[in-house]
TIROMAR-851538 format. One record per residue (C-alpha): x, y, z. Coordinates in steps of 0.2 Angstrom, whole numbers, plus 5000, padded with zeros to 4 digits. Example, Ala and Ser with C-alpha at 12.3 -4.5 7.8 and 13.67 -1.06 7.14 Angstrom:
<pts>
[pt [5062 4978 5039]]
[pt [5068 4995 5036]]
</pts>
This chain:
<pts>
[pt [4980 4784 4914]]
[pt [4976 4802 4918]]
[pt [4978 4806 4935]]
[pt [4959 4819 4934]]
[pt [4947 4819 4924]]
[pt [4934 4833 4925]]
[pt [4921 4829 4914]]
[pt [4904 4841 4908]]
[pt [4908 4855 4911]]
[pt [4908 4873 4904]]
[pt [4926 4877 4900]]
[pt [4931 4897 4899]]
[pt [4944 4896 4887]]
[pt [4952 4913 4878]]
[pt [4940 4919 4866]]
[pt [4925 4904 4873]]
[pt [4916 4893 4883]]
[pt [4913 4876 4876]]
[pt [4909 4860 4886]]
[pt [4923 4851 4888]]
[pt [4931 4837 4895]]
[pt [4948 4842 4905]]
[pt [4962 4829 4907]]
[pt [4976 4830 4919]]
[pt [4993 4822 4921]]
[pt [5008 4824 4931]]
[pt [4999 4843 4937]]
[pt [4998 4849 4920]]
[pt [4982 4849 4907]]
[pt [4986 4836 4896]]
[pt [4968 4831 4886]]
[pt [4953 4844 4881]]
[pt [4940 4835 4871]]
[pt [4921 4834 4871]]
[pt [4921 4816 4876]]
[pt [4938 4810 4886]]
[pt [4939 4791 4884]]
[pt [4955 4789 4893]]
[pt [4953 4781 4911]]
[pt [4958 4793 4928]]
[pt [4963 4790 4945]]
[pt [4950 4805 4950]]
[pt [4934 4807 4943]]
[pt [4924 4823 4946]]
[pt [4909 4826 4935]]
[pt [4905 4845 4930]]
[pt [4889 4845 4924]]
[pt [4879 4861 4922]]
[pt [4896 4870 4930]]
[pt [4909 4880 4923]]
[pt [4930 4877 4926]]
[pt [4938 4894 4924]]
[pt [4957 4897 4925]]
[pt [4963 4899 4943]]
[pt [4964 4918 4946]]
[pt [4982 4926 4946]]
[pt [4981 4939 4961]]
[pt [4995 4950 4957]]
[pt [4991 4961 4973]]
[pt [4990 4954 4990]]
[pt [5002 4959 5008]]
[pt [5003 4944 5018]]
[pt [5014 4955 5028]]
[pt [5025 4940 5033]]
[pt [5041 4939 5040]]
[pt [5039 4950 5056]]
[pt [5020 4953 5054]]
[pt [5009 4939 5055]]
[pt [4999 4944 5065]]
[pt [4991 4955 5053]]
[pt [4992 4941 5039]]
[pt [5003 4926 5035]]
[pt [5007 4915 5020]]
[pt [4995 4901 5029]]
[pt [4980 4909 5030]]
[pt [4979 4921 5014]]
[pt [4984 4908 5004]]
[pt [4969 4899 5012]]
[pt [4957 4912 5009]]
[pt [4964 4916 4990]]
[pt [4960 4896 4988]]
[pt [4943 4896 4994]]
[pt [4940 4911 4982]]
[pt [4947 4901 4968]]
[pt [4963 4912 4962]]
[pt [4979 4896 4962]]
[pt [4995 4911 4959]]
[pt [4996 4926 4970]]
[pt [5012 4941 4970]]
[pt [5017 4946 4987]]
[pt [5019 4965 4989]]
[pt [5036 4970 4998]]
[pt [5030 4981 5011]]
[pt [5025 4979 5029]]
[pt [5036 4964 5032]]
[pt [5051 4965 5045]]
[pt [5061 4967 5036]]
[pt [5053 4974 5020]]
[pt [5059 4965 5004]]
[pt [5071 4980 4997]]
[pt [5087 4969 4998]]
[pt [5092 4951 4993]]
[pt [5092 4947 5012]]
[pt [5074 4952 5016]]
[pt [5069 4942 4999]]
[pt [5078 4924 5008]]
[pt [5069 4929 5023]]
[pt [5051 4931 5014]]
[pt [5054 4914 5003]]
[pt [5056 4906 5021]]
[pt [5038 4912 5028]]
[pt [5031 4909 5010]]
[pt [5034 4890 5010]]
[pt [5019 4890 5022]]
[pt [5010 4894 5005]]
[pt [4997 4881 5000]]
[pt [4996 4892 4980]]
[pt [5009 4896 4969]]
[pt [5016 4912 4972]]
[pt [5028 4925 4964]]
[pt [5037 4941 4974]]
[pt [5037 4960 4971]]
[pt [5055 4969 4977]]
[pt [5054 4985 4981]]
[pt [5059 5004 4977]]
[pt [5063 5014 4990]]
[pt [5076 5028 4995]]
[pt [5092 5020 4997]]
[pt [5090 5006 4989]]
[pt [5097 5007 4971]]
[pt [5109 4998 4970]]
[pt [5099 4982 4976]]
[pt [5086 4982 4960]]
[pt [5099 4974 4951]]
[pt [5104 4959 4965]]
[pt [5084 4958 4967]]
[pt [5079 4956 4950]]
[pt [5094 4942 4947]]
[pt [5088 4934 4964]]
[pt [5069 4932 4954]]
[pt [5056 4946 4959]]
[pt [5045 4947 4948]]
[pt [5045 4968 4948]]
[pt [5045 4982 4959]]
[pt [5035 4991 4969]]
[pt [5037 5012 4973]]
[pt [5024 5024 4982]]
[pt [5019 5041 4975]]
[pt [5014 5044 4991]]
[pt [5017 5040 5008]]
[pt [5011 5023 5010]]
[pt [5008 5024 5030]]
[pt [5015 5013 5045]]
[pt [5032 5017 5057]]
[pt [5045 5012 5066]]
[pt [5058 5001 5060]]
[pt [5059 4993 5040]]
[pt [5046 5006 5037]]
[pt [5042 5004 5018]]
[pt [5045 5024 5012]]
[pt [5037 5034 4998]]
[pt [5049 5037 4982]]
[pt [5053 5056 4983]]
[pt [5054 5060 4960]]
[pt [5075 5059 4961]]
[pt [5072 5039 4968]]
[pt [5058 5038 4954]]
[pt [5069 5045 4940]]
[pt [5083 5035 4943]]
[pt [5073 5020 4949]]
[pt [5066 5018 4931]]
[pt [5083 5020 4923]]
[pt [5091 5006 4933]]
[pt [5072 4995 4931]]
[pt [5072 4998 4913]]
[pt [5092 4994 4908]]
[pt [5086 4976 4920]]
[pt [5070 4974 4907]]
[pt [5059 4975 4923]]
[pt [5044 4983 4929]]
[pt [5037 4996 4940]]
[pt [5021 4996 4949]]
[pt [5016 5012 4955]]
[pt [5004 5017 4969]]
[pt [4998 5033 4960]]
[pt [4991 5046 4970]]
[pt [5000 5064 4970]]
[pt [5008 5065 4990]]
[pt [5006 5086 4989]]
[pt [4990 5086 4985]]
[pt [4984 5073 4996]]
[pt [4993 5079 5011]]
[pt [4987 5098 5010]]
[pt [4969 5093 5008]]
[pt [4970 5080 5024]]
[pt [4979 5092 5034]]
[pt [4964 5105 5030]]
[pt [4949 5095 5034]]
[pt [4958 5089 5048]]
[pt [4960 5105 5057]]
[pt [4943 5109 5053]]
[pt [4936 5094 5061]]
[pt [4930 5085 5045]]
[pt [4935 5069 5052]]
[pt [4922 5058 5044]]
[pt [4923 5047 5027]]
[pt [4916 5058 5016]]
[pt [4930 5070 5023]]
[pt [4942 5057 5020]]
[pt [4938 5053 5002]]
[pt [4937 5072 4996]]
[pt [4955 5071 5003]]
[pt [4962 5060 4988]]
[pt [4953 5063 4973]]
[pt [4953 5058 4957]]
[pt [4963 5072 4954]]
[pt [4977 5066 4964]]
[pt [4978 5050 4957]]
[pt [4977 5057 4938]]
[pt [4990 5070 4943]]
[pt [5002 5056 4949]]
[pt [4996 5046 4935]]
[pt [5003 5060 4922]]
[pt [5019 5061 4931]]
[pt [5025 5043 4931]]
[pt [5020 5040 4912]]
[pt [5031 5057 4907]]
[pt [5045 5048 4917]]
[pt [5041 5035 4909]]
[pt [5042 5042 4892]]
[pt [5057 5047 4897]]
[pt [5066 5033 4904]]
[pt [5060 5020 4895]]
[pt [5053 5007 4909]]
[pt [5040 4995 4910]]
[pt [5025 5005 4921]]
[pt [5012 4994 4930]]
[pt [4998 5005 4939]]
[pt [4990 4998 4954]]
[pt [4973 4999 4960]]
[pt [4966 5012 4949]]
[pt [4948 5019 4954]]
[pt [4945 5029 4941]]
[pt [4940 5027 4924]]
[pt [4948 5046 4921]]
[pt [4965 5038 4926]]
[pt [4961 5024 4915]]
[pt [4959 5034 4898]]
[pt [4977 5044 4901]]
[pt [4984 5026 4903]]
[pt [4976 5020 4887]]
[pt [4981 5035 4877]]
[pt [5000 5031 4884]]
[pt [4996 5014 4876]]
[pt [4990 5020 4859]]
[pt [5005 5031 4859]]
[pt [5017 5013 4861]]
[pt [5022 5013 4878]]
[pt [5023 4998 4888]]
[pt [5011 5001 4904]]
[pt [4998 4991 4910]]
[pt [4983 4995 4923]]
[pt [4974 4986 4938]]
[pt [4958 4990 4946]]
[pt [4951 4980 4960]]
[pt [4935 4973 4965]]
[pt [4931 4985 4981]]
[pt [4930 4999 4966]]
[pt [4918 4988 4955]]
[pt [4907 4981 4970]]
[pt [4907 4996 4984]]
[pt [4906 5014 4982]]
[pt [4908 5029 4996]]
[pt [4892 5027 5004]]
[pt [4899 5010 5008]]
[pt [4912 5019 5018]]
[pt [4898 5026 5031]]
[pt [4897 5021 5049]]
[pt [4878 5014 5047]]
[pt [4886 5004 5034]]
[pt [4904 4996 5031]]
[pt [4913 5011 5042]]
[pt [4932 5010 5041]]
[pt [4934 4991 5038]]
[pt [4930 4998 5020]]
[pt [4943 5011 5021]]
[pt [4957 5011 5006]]
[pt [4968 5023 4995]]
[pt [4964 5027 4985]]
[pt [4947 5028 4990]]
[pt [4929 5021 4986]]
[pt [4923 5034 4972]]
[pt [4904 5039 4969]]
[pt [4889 5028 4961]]
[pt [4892 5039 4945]]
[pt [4911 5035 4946]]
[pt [4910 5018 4948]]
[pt [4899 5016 4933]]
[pt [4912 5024 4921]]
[pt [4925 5013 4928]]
[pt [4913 4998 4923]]
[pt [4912 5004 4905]]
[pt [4931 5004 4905]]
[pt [4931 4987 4910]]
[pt [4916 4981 4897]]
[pt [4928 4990 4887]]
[pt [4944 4980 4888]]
[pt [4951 4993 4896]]
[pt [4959 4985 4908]]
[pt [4972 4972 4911]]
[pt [4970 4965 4927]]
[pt [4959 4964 4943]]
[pt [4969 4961 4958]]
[pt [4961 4961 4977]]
[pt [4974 4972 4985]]
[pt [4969 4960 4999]]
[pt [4977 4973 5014]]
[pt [4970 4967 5032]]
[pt [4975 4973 5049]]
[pt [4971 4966 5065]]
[pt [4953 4972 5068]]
[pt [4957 4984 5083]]
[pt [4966 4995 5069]]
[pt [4951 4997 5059]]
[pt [4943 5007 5074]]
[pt [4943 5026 5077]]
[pt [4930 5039 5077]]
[pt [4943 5049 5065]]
[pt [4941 5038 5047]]
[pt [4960 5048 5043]]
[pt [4968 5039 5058]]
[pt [4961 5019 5055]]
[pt [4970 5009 5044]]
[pt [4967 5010 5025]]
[pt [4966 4994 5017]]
[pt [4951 4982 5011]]
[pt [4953 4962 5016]]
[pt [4945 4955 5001]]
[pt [4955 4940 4995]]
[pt [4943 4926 4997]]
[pt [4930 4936 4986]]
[pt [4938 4943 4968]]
[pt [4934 4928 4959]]
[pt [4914 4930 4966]]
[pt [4912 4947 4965]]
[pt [4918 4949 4946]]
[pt [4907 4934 4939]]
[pt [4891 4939 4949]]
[pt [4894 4960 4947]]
[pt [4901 4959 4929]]
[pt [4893 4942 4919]]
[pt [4878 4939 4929]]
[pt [4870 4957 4933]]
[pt [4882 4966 4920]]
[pt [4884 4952 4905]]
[pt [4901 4953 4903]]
[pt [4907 4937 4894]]
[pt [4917 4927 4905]]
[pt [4931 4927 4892]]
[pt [4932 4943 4897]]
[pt [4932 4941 4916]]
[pt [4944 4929 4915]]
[pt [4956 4937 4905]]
[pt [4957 4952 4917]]
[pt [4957 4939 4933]]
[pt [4971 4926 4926]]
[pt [4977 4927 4908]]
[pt [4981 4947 4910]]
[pt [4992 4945 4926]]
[pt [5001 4931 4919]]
[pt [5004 4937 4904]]
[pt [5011 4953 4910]]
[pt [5021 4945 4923]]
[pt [5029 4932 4916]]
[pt [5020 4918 4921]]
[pt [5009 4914 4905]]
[pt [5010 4900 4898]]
[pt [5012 4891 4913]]
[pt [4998 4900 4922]]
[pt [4982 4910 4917]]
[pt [4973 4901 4905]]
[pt [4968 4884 4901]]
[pt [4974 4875 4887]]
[pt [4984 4861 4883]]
[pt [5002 4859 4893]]
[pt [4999 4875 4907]]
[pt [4998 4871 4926]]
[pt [4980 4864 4928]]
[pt [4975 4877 4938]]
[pt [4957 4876 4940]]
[pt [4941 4884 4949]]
[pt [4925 4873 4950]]
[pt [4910 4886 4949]]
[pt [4891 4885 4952]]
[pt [4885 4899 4944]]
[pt [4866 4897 4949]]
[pt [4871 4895 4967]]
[pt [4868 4912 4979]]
[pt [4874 4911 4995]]
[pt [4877 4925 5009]]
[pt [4896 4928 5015]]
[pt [4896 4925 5031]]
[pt [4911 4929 5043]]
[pt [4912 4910 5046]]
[pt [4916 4907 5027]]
[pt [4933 4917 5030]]
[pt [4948 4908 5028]]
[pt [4960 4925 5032]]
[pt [4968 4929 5047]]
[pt [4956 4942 5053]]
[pt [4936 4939 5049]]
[pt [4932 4954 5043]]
[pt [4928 4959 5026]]
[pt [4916 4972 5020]]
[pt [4907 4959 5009]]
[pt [4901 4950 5023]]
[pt [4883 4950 5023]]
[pt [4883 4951 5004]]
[pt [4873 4939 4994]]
[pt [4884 4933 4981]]
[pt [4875 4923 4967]]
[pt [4888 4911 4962]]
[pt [4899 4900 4975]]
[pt [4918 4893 4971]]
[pt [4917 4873 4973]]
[pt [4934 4868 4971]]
[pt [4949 4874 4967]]
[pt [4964 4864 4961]]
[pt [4986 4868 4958]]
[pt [4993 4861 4946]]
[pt [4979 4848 4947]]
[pt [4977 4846 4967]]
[pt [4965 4851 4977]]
[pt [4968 4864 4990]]
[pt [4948 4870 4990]]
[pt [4934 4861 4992]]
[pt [4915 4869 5000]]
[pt [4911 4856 5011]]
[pt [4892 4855 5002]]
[pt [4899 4851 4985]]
[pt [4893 4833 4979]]
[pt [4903 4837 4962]]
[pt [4920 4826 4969]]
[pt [4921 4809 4972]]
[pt [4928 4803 4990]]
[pt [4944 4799 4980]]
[pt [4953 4817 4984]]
[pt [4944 4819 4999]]
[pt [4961 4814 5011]]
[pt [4969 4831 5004]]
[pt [4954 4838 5014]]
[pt [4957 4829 5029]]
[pt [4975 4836 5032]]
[pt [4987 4836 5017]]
[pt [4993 4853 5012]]
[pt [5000 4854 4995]]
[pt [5015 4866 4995]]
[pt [5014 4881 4983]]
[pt [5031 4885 4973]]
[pt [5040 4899 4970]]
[pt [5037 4906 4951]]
[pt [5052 4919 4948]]
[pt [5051 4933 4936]]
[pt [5051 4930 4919]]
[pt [5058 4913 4920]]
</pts>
C-alpha cells in the first residue's frame, strides 16, 4: 500500500506536463501512471491542479545562530513552505559566528535542526580564512560564498569583502577541493567612489542609491572573477544577477567551456526602480544589487525565455523592520524578504502573463539548483525514486498578499498588496506535509494532525554527497 496517493493532476515533469497520478512510499516517489490502482493511506485528489517540484532555494540568510532576531531556521523555513520550495541553502554571513570555520558550521547545524525543509549550507570565503575551506568542505558545505564588495554589517564575526589576493588564492584551494564559488559581483571601487559622491552632494534618495551601483559595476566584477577563473580553474556560481548585460558575458564564458553558472532573482523579474520610491515600496524594496529600469528588466526576461539562466533563488535578506527606516535610502538596510513568494511570482510573471512553459520555470526554480549543487537526483525534479518533494498549485486562483499570509519573522515584504494569480495549496518533504492554505478542499482530514502541531524535521543534505 502506498503511503500517498495524489491523483489528477497536471504533473510538471522535465521536458512536460501530463496528467498523472503520483504514488508515494516510504518519502520517496515510487508510482507515476495515468491511472494508479494501487491503494494509499492518503488520498488527495488534484483535479484541474498542477504538482510541481518543490523549489530549491539556493539563496536565503536565516541569520541563525546569534541573530534570530532578524531571521531564524523556524520561521523562514515556514515561510519557504508556504511558498512551496522543500530544500533551501543557508548563506554563511550574519550569523554569530559566521560559518568561515568547522566550529561556526556545528553551531549553525544546531539552530538549523529547527528547520521544517530540507536544507544544505554555504561556507564561507573571507580574509583569513584559507586554510578552513579545506575542513569546511570535508565537514559537507555545499560551496562557498565571497563578496566583491563590501557586504555591510559591523562589529564582531562581521562577514568581510574578499580583497583580489583572497579571491585568487581562494579559487586555487576551491578548485584543487572540486568546489564551488558563489560570487556577489559588484566592482567595490566603483561603487564606493559614486556613493561617496552623491552622498556629499545630498543625493540621498533611491534613484541616488541605484545610479550608485550600476550595471556597470556588476559586469566589471563580473569580468574579473570569470579571468580568475579562467585562470585558476574553479567552479564560479554568480548570485543575484540584475542584469541581462551580465548575463551574456556569463554565457559567452560558458560557450568558451568554463564551468559557471548564474542566478537571478524574483525582486529583479517582478519590481523595478520605481518600486524603490517612497510613495511606493521605499526601502523595504532596497537590495544590491539594485532594482534596474522597466527597459532593463525586460531584457533580463528575454534571457530567461531564453534559457539563459540556471537558477532563480529569492535571496530572501530581512531585517527587523526598524532597520529598513531612514530618510537616507544609502543608510537602511539592503536586502528584499521575499521567500514565501518565488514560486508565485515566476508562474504568475513568467507562464501566466509571459507564457513561459512551466518546464521551463521549474527547471530554473528546482531542477537547475539541484543539479548544480549536488542534490539532483534526490531533489528538483519529479520522477521516479527522488524525494517526493511536492507543491500543490491552483493556477486560476488570484489572491492579494496580505501581511497576514506571512510565515517570516518580520511581516514585511514588498509584494504585499500584490495580486498574485495563482496560490500554493500544499506543500509536501519527502512526502509530508509541512504546508497546507487553510481553504484548500484538495486534502482529505487524514493529514490534517501534521497541521494541528507536528513539525516534520528537515535533514541536512551535504555537498555533493
Amino acid at each position: 500500500m502506498l503511503d500517498l496517493k495524489i491523483t489528477g493532476a497536471l504533473v510538471v515533469l522535465k521536458h512536460e506536463v501530463a496528467r498523472l497520478d503520483i504514488g508515494i512510499l516510504d518519502g520517496k516517489i515510487v508510482r507515476l501512471a495515468p491511472d494508479l490502482t494501487e491503494q494509499a493511506s492518503e488520498l488527495v485528489d488534484g483535479s484541474g491542479l498542477h504538482v510541481l517540484p518543490g523549489m530549491v532555494d539556493a539563496h536565503v540568510h536565516f541569520n541563525e545562530p546569534g541573530m534570530g532576531h532578524w531571521e531564524g531556521f523556524a520561521s523562514g523555513s515556514a515561510a519557504l513552505a508556504a511558498g512551496g520550495c522543500t530544500t533551501f541553502i543557508d548563506m554563511p554571513l550574519n550569523g554569530l559566528p559566521p560559518t568561515v570555520t568547522v566550529a561556526a558550521l556545528h553551531e549553525k547545524l544546531l539552530a538549523a535542526e529547527q528547520s521544517v525543509v530540507d536544507f544544505a549550507l554555504w561556507g564561507g570565503l573571507v580574509p583569513g580564512n584559507l586554510e578552513h575551506l579545506e575542513p569546511l568542505s570535508a565537514a559537507g558545505v555545499i560551496g562557498f560564498k565571497a563578496f566583491m564588495s563590501e557586504p555591510g554589517g559591523d562589529g564582531v564575526g562581521r562577514f568581510e569583502r574578499a580583497d583580489s589576493a583572497t579571491l585568487l588564492e581562494g579559487m586555487q584551494q576551491i578548485a584543487k577541493l572540486g568546489g564551488i564559488l558563489a560570487l556577489h559581483a559588484e566592482d567595490e571601487n566603483m561603487v564606493v567612489v559614486m556613493a561617496e559622491q552623491a552622498i556629499s552632494h545630498g543625493q540621498l534618495s533611491a534613484y541616488d542609491y541605484a545610479a550608485s551601483r550600476p550595471i556597470a559595476a556588476e559586469c566589471s566584477a563580473v569580468r574579473q572573477a570569470l579571468a580568475m577563473a579562467e585562470q585558476t580553474g574553479c567552479a564560479l556560481h554568480f548570485v543575484h544577477i540584475s542584469s541581462a548585460e551580465a548575463v551574456w558575458l556569463i554565457q559567452e564564458a560558458k560557450v568558451k567551456g568554463m564551468d559557471v553558472t548564474v542566478e537571478t532573482c524574483p525582486h529583479y523579474l517582478a519590481l523595478t526602480v520605481d518600486d524603490m520610491q517612497a510613495d511606493k515600496h521605499g526601502t523595504i524594496a532596497k537590495c544590491a544589487p539594485p532594482l534596474r529600469s522597466p527597459v532593463e528588466q525586460a531584457k533580463l526576461w528575454d534571457v530567461v525565455a531564453a534559457g539563459h539562466i540556471d537558477m532563480i533563488a529569492s535571496d530572501h535578506s530581512p531585517s527587523p523592520f526598524e532597520l529598513k527606516q531612514s530618510d537616507n535610502f544609502f543608510e537602511a538596510w539592503g536586502g528584499i524578504a521575499g521567500a514565501q513568494s518565488s514560486l508565485e511570482l515566476m508562474v504568475d510573471e513568467g507562464h501566466l502573463k509571459r507564457k513561459i512553459a512551466l518546464p521551463l520555470i521549474s527547471q530554473m526554480l528546482s531542477h537547475g539548483p539541484a543539479k548544480r549543487f549536488g542534490l539532483h537526483p534526490r531533489k528538483g525534479e519529479i520522477a521516479l525514486g527522488s524525494d517526493a518533494d511536492l507543491v500543490l498549485v491552483d493556477l486560476a486562483r488570484p489572491y492579494t498578499l496580505e501581511q497576514g499570509h506571512l510565515k517570516q519573522r518580520h511581516a514585511y515584504s514588498p509584494y504585499v498588496g500584490r495580486q498574485l494569480s495563482c496560490r500554493v495549496l500544499a506543500t509536501w518533504v519527502r512526502g509530508r506535509l509541512v504546508y497546507q492554505w487553510k481553504e484548500s478542499k484538495a486534502l482529505n482530514k487524514s493529514i490534517m494532525p501534521i497541521l494541528a502541531g507536528e513539525k516534520p524535521a528537515g535533514i541536512w543534505l551535504q555537498g555533493h554527497s
